[in-house]
Short mmCIF file of the C-alpha atoms (twelve columns), coordinates in Angstrom:
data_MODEL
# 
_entry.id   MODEL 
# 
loop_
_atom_site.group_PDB 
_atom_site.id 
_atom_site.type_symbol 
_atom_site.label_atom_id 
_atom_site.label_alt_id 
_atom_site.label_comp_id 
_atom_site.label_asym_id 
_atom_site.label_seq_id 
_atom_site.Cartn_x 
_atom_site.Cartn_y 
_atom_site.Cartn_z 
_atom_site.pdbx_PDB_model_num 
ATOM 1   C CA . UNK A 1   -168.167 120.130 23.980 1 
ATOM 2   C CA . UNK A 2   -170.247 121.582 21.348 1 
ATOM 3   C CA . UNK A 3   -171.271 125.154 20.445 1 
ATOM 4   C CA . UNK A 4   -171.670 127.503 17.974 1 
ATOM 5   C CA . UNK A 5   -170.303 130.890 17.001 1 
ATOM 6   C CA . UNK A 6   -172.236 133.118 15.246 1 
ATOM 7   C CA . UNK A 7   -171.901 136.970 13.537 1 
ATOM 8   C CA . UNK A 8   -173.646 139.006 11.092 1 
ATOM 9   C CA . UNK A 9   -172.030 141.755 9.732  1 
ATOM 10  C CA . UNK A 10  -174.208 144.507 8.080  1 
ATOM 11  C CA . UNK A 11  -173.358 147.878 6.816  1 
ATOM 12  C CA . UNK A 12  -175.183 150.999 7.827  1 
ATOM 13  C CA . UNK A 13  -174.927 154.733 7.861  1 
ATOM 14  C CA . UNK A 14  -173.177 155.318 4.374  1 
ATOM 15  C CA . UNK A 15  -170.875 158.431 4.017  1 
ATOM 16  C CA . UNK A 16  -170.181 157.530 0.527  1 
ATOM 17  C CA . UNK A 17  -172.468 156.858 -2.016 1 
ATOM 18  C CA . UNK A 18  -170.563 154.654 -4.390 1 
ATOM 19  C CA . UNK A 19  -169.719 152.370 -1.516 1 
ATOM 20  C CA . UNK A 20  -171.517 148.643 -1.699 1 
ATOM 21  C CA . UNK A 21  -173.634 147.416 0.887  1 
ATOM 22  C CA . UNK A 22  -172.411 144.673 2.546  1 
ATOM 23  C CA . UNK A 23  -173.964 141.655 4.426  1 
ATOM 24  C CA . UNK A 24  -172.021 139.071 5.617  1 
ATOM 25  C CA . UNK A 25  -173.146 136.123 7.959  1 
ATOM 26  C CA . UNK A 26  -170.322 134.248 9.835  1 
ATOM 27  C CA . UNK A 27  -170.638 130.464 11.200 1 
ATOM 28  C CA . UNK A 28  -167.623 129.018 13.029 1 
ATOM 29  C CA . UNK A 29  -168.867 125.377 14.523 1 
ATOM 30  C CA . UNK A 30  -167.081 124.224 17.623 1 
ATOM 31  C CA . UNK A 31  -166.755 120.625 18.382 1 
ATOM 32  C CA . UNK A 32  -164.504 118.874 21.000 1 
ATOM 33  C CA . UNK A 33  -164.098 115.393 22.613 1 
ATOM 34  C CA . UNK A 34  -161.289 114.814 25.336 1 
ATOM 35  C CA . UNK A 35  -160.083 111.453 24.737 1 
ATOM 36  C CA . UNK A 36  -158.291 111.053 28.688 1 
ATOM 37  C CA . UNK A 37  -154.323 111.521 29.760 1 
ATOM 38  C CA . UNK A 38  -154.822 115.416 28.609 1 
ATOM 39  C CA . UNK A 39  -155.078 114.370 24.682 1 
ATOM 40  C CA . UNK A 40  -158.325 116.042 22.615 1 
ATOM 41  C CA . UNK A 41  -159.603 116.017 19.179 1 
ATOM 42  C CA . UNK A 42  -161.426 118.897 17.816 1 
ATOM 43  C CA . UNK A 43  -162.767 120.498 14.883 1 
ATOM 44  C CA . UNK A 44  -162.919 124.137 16.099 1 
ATOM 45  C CA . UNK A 45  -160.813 126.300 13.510 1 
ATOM 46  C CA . UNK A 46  -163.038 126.671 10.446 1 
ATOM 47  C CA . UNK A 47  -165.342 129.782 10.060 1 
ATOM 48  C CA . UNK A 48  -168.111 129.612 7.037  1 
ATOM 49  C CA . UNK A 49  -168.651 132.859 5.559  1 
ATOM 50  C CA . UNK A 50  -171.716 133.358 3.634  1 
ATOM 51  C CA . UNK A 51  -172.144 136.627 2.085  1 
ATOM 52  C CA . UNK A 52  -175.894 137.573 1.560  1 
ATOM 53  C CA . UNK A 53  -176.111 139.638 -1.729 1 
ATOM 54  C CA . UNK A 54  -176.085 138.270 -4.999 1 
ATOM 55  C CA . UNK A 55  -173.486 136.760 -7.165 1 
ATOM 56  C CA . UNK A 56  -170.656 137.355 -3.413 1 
ATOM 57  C CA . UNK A 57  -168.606 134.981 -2.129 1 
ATOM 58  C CA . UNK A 58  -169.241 131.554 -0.543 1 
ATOM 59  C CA . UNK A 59  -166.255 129.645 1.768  1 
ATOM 60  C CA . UNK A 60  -167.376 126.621 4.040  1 
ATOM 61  C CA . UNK A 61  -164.103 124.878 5.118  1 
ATOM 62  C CA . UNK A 62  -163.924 121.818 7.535  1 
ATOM 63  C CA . UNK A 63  -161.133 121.351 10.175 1 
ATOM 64  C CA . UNK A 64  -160.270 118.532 12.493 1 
ATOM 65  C CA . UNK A 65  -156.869 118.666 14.669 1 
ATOM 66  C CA . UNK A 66  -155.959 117.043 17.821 1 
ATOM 67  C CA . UNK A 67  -153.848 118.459 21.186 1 
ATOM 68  C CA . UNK A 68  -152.884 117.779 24.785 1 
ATOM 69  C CA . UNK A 69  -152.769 119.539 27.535 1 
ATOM 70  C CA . UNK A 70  -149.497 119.227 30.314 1 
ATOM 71  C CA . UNK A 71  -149.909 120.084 33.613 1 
ATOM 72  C CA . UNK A 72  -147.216 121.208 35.215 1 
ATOM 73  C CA . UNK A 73  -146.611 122.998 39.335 1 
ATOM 74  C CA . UNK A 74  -147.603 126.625 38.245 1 
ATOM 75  C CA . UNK A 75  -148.914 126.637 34.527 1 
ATOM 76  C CA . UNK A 76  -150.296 124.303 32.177 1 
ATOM 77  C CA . UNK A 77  -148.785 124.174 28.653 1 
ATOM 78  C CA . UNK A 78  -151.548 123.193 25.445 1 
ATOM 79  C CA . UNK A 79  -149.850 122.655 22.172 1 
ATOM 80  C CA . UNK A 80  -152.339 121.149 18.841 1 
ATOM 81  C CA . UNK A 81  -152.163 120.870 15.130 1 
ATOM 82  C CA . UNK A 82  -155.286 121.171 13.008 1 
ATOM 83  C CA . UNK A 83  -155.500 120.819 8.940  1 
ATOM 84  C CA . UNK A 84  -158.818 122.371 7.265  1 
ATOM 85  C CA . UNK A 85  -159.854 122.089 4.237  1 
ATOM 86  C CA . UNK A 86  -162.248 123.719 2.153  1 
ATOM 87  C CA . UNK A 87  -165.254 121.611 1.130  1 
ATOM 88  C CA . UNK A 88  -167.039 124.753 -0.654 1 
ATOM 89  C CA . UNK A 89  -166.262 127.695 -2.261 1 
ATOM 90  C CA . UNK A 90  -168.248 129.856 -4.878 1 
ATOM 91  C CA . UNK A 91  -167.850 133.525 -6.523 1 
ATOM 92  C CA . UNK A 92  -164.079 133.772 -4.588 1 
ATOM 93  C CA . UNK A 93  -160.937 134.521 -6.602 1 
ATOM 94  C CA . UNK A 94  -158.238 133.511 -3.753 1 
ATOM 95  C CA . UNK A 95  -159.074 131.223 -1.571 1 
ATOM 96  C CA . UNK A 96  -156.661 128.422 0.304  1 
ATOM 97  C CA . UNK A 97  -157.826 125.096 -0.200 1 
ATOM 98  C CA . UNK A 98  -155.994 123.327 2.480  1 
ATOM 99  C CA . UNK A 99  -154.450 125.214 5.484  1 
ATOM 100 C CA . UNK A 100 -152.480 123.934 8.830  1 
ATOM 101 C CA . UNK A 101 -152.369 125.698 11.991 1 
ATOM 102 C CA . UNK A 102 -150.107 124.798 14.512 1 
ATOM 103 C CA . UNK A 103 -151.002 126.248 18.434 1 
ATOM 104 C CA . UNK A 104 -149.236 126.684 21.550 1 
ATOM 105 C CA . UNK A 105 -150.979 128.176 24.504 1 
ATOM 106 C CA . UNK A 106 -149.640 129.015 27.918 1 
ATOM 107 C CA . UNK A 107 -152.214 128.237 30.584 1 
ATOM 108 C CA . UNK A 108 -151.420 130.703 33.889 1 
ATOM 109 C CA . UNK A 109 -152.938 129.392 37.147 1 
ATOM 110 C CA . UNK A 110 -156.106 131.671 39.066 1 
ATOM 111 C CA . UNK A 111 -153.733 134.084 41.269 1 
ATOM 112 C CA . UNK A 112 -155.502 135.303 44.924 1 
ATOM 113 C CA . UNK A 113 -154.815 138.894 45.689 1 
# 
């Protein structure tokens, strides 16, 4: 699977004047390959955030992480770890150069009514 997500953010109707415009665009790439016996890889947890005015921040981190998905009677359980890592960063103060995310998602089966 491969897609993209994608968001601009753009402010509008000021109420104050000393406020700063902001435009921000917002990338998060999604990439996953199933590898059989309910075990994936994926790099799906990064977001780049590119801010469009001059001399604002920069942040493109990478992520790859891996999971597996039980299946079980009623529900399916999906638990995955992912590192990411930030390949670039410019004009940002605070900004985490290596993260990990652990997941754990409970799957509930279609119910007929």
């Amino acid at each position: 699977m491969v897609g993209l997500l994608f968001q601009n953010f753009i402010s509008f109707a000021y109420t104050n004047s000393s406020a700063t415009p902001q435009s921000q665009v917002q990338f998060q790439p999604l990439i996953s390959y199933t590898l059989g016996h309910g075990w994936y890889v994926k790099s799906a947890d990064s977001t780049w955030t590119v801010n469009l005015r001059h001399g604002t921040s920069t942040t493109m981190p990478i992520s790859l992480g891996f999971g597996r998905v039980w299946k079980f009677e009623g529900p399916e359980l999906n638990a995955w770890v992912s590192g990411e890592w930030t390949a670039y960063r410019q004009y940002t103060n605070i900004t985490p150069m290596c993260t990990v995310r652990f997941g754990l998602t409970l799957l509930f089966p279609n119910v007929e009514l």
